[in-house]
C-alpha positions in Angstrom: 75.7 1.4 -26.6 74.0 4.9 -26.7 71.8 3.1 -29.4 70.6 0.4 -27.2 70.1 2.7 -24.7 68.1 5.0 -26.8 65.6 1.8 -27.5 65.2 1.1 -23.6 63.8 4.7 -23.7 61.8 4.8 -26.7 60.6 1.4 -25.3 59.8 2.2 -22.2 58.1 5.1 -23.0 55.5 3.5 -25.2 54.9 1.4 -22.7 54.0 4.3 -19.9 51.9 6.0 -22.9 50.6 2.2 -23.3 49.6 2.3 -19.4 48.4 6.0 -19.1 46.0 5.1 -21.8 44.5 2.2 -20.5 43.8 4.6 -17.2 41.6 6.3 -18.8 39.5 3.9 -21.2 39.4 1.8 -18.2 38.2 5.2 -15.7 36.0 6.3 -18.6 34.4 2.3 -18.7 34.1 2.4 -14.8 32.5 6.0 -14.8 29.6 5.4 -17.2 29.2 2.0 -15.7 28.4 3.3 -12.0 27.4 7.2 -12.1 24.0 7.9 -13.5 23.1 12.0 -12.9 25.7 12.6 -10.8 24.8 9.8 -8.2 27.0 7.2 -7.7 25.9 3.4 -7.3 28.1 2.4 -4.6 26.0 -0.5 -3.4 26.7 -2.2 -7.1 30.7 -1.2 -7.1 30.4 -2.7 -2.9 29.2 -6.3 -4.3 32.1 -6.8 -7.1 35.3 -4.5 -6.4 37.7 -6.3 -8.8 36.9 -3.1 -11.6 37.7 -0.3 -9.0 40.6 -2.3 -7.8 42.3 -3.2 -11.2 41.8 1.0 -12.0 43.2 1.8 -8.9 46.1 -0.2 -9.6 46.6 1.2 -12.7 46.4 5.0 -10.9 48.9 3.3 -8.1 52.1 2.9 -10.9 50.6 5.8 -13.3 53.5 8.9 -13.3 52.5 11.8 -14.1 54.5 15.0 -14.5 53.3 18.5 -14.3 55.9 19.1 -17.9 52.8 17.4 -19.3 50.2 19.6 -17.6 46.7 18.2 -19.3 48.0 14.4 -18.8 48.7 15.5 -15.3 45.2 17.6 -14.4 42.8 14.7 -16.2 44.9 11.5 -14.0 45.0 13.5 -10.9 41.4 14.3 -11.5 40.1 11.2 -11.6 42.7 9.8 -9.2 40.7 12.1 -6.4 36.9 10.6 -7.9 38.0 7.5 -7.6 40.0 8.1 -4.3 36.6 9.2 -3.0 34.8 6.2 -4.1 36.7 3.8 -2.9 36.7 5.7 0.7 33.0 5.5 0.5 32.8 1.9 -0.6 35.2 0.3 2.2 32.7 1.6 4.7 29.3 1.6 2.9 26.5 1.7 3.8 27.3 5.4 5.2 25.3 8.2 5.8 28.1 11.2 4.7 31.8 11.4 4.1 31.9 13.4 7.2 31.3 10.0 9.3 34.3 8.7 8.2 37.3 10.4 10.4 40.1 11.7 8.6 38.4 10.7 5.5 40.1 13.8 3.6 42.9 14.8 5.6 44.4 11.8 7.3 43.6 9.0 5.2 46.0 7.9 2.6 45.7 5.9 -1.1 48.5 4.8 -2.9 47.9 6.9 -6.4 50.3 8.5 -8.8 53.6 6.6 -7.2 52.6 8.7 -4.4 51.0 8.1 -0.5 48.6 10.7 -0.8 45.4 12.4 0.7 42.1 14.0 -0.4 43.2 17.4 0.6 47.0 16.8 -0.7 45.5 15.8 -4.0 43.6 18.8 -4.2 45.7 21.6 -2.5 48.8 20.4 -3.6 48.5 18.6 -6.7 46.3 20.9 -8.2 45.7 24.2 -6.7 49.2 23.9 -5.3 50.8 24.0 -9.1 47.9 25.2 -10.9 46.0 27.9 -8.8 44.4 29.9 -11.4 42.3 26.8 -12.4 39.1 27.3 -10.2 37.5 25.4 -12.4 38.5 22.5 -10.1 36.0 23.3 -7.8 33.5 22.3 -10.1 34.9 18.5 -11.0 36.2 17.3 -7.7 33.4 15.4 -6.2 33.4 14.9 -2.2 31.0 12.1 -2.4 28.5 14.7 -1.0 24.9 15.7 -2.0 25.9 19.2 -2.3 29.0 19.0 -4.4 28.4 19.8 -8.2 27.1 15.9 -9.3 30.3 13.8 -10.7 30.5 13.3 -14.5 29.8 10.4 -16.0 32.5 9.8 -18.1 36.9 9.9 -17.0 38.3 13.1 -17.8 40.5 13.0 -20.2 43.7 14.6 -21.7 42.7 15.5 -25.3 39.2 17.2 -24.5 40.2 18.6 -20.5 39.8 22.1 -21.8 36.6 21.4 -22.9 35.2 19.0 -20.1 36.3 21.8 -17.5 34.7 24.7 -19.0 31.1 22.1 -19.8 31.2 20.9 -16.1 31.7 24.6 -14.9 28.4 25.7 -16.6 26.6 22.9 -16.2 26.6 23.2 -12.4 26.4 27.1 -12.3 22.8 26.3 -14.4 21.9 23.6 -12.2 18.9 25.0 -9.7 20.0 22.3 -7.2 23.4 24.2 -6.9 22.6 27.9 -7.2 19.0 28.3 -5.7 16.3 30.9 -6.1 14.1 31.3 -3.1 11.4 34.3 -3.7 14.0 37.4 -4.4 17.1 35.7 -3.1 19.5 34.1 -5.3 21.4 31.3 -3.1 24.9 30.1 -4.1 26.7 27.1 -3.0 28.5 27.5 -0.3 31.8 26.3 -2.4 31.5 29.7 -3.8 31.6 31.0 -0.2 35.0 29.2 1.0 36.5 29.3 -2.2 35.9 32.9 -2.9 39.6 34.0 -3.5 39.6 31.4 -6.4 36.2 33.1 -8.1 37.5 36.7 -7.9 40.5 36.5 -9.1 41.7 39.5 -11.8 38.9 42.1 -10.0 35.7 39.8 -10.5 33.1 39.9 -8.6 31.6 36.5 -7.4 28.2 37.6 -9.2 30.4 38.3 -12.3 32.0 35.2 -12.5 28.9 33.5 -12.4 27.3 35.3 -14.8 30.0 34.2 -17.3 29.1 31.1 -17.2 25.0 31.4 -16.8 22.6 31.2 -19.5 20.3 33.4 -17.4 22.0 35.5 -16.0 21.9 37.3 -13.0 20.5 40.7 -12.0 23.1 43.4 -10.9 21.4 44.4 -7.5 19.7 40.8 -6.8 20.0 39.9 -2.9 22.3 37.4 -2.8 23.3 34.3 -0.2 24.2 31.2 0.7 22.2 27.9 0.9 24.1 25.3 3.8 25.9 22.9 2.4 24.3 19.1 2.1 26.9 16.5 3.2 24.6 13.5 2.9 26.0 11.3 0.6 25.3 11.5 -2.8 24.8 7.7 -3.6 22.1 6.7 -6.5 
């Protein structure tokens, strides 16, 4: 008996591994299929759903548990991405997230066995249980113009480390996302609401940036903040 029982396990764990793996070839396909430099083609994913919606199914029965932490960040990653995309596709053409009410704090998606929202993904899921990760800040996409622009490619388990820390630069070396206006250097206003998260440990905001520029900047240099672009941030 404990023998058969024992095999149910093994065999229904491989099949969970089986599933969890096909979540993210098949994010990774959808990604590279639909986001070119950071825009997304929603008008494309609009006219033939069935890829989003087999993915989203896939997210719907995927478990993951925080005892697996990198399994859990990359699914719950995505899961938010695609969360997003879907919101904007039901109602496109749209001008801005912000037309849709409720979009992140009322609205609900089946994802992870869960009912969840936008903000319960990201505030519970992931700051909630992981809140010295700030580095989340830089690959949740709101579907704005202003967020850092959506990677191309699923995040995945194996290379997470990595894919943070690349994202994380990328978008603190991007001139569309920290702006230089004569003398003034002008940071995202995610830097602004978020601060707590970026000065953790007795940094600075100026010193956690610099960590990650290649140019960095100037003890001393006037600093600001540029308002934040909610148009949407569709290809």
């Amino acid at each position: 008996m404990k023998h058969f029982t024992f095999l149910i396990f093994f065999f229904s764990a491989f099949l969970s591994a089986q599933s969890n793996a096909e979540f993210f070839d098949k994010a990774d396909d959808f990604f590279r299929s639909y986001v070119e430099n950071g825009k997304v083609n929603y008008a494309e994913i609009k006219q033939n759903r069935n890829e989003l919606q087999e993915l989203l199914n896939l997210a719907k029965s995927f478990n993951p548990t925080p005892e697996n932490e990198d399994i859990y960040k990359a699914f719950w990653i995505n899961a938010y991405n695609l969360a997003v995309i879907d919101g904007i596709v039901d109602r496109y053409p749209v001008k801005s997230p912000l037309d849709i009410k409720g979009f992140f704090d009322e609205e609900k998606h089946s994802l992870g066995q869960k009912s969840v929202t936008l903000d319960e993904i990201e505030h519970e899921n992931l700051f909630g249980r992981f809140p010295s990760e700030e580095r989340f800040h830089f690959v949740l996409v709101c579907a704005a113009k202003s967020c850092p622009p959506l990677y191309s490619r699923a995040y995945i388990p194996e290379n997470l480390n990595e894919q943070l820390e690349r994202q994380t630069k990328d978008a603190l070396n991007d001139p569309q996302f920290i702006k230089i206006e004569n003398d003034t250097i002008l940071f995202s206003e995610i830097l602004k609401w978020y601060k707590e998260d970026f000065t953790q440990n007795g940094k600075s905001l100026l010193q956690y940036v610099n960590q990650y520029r290649e140019n960095k900047i100037p003890s001393g240099t006037k600093t600001g903040f540029y308002d934040y672009n909610w148009n949407l941030n569709a290809l």
